[in-house]
C-alpha positions in Angstrom: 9.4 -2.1 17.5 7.9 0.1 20.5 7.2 3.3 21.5 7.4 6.5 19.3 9.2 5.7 16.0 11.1 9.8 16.1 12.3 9.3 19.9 13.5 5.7 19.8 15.5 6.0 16.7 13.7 3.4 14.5 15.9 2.0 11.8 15.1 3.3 8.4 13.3 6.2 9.7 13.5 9.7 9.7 11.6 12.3 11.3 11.0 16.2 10.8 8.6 18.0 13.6 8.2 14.7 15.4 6.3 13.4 12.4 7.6 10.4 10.2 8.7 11.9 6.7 10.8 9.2 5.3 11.3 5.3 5.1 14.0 3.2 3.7 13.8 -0.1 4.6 15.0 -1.3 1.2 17.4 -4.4 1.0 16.0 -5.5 4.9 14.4 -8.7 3.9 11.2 -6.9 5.3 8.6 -9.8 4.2 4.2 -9.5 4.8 2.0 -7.4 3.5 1.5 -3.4 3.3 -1.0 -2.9 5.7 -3.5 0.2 4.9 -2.2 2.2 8.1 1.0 2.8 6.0 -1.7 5.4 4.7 -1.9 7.2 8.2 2.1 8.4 7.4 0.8 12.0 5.7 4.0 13.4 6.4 6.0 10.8 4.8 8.2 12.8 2.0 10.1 9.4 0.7 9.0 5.5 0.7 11.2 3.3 -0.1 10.4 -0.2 0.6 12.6 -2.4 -2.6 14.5 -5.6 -2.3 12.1 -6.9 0.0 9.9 -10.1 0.0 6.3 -8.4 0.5 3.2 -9.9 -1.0 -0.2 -8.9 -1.5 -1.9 -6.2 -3.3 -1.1 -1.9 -2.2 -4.2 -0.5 -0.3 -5.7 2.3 -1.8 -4.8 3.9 1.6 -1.2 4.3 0.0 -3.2 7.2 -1.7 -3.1 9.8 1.7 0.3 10.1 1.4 0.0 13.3 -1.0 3.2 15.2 0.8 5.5 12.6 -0.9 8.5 14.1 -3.3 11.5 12.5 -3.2 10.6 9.2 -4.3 8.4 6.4 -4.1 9.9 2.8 -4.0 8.1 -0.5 -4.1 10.5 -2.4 -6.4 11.5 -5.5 -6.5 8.8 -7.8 -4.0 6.3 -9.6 -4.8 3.1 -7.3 -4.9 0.1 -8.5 -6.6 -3.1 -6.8 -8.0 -4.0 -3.9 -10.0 -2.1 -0.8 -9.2 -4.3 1.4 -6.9 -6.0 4.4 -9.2 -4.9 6.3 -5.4 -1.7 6.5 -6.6 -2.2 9.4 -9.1 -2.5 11.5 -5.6 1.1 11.6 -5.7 0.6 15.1 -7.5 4.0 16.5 -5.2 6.3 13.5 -6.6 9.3 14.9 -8.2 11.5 12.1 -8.3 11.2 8.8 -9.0 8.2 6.3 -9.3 9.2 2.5 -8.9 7.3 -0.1 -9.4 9.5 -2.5 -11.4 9.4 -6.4 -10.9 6.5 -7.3 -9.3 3.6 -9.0 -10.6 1.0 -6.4 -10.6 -1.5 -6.8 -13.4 -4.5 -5.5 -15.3 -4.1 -2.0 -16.9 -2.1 1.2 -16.1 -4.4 3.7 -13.9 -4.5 6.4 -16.3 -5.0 8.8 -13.0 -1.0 8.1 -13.0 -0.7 11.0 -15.5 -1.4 13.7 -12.4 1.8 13.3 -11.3 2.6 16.2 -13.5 5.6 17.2 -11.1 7.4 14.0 -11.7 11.1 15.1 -13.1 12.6 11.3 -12.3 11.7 7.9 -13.6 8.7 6.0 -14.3 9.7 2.2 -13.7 6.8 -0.1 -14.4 8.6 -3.0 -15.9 8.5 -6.5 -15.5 4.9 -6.6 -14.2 2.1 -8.4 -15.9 0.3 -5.0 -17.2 -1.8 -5.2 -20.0 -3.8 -3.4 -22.1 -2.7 0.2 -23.7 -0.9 2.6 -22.2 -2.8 5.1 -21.2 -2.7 8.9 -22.5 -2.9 10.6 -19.9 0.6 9.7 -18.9 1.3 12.4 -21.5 0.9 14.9 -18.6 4.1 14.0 -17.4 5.6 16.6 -19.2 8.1 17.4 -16.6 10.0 13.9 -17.0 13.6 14.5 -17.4 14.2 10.7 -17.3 12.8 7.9 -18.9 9.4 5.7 -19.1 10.2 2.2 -18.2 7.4 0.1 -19.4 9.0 -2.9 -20.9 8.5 -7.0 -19.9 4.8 -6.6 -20.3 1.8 -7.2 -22.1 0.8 -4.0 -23.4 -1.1 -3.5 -27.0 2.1 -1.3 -27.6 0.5 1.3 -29.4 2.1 4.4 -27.4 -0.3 7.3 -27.3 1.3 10.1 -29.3 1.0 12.0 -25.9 3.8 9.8 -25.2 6.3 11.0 -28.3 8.2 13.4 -26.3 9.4 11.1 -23.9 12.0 8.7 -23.2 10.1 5.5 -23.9 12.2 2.2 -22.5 
């Protein structure tokens, strides 16, 4: 790809102001790694990125990208590490969070619970988490939608923070 991404029509991407505020490459066979300039995309208001074949682990850079809402997608590749703690900047999210079948492991940042705004789903299945869930997800009191935490290796004690919600 060359030039300006908002004046040579990019596929998958969207501008508002001349400024990159959505991605959807989903389903494109996209394959490497997410390199930590994905960071530099402040304006970006939706990623999503699923169906693909990348690899390696999310850079904490993924953490600048505080104006997203509408949805953050990472579904479905082959990731691999701990989930950045960065990702509780996400404090605009209102709809979904997706990071279902990958192979991220270790424990749940507990920082996830500031996404307070988040209305849509929480899809963290079929990783290789472990440890308990952590309480502060209880802040997501706005959820509408469900908690998707199964095919993993949590202690599954669910914090009673946790009671009002759609646990799956």
């Amino acid at each position: 790809l060359q030039g300006d991404p908002c004046t040579n029509s990019w596929y998958g991407v969207r501008c508002r102001k001349c400024v990159v505020s959505s991605l959807s490459i989903s389903y494109t066979g996209a394959t490497g790694t997410l390199p930590s300039e994905f960071g530099k995309l402040t304006g970006l208001t939706s990623a999503s990125l699923s169906y693909n074949s990348m690899t390696g682990t999310v850079p904490t850079e993924v953490g600048r990208l505080s104006n997203l809402e509408y949805g953050f997608y990472l579904s479905t590749n082959q990731f691999t590490g701990s989930m950045p703690t960065e990702l509780g900047g996400f404090t605009k999210l209102t709809y979904d969070f997706n990071l279902d079948s990958n192979s991220f492991s270790g424990k749940v940042p507990s920082e996830l619970g500031k996404m307070s705004e988040l209305t849509g789903y929480f899809y963290i299945s079929s990783n290789k988490l472990s440890r308990d869930i952590p309480k502060e997800l209880g802040s997501l009191k706005k959820m509408q939608s469900s908690f998707y935490l199964e095919r993993n290796s949590f202690s599954y004690e669910v914090p009673t923070a946790l009671s009002y919600t759609h646990l799956t």
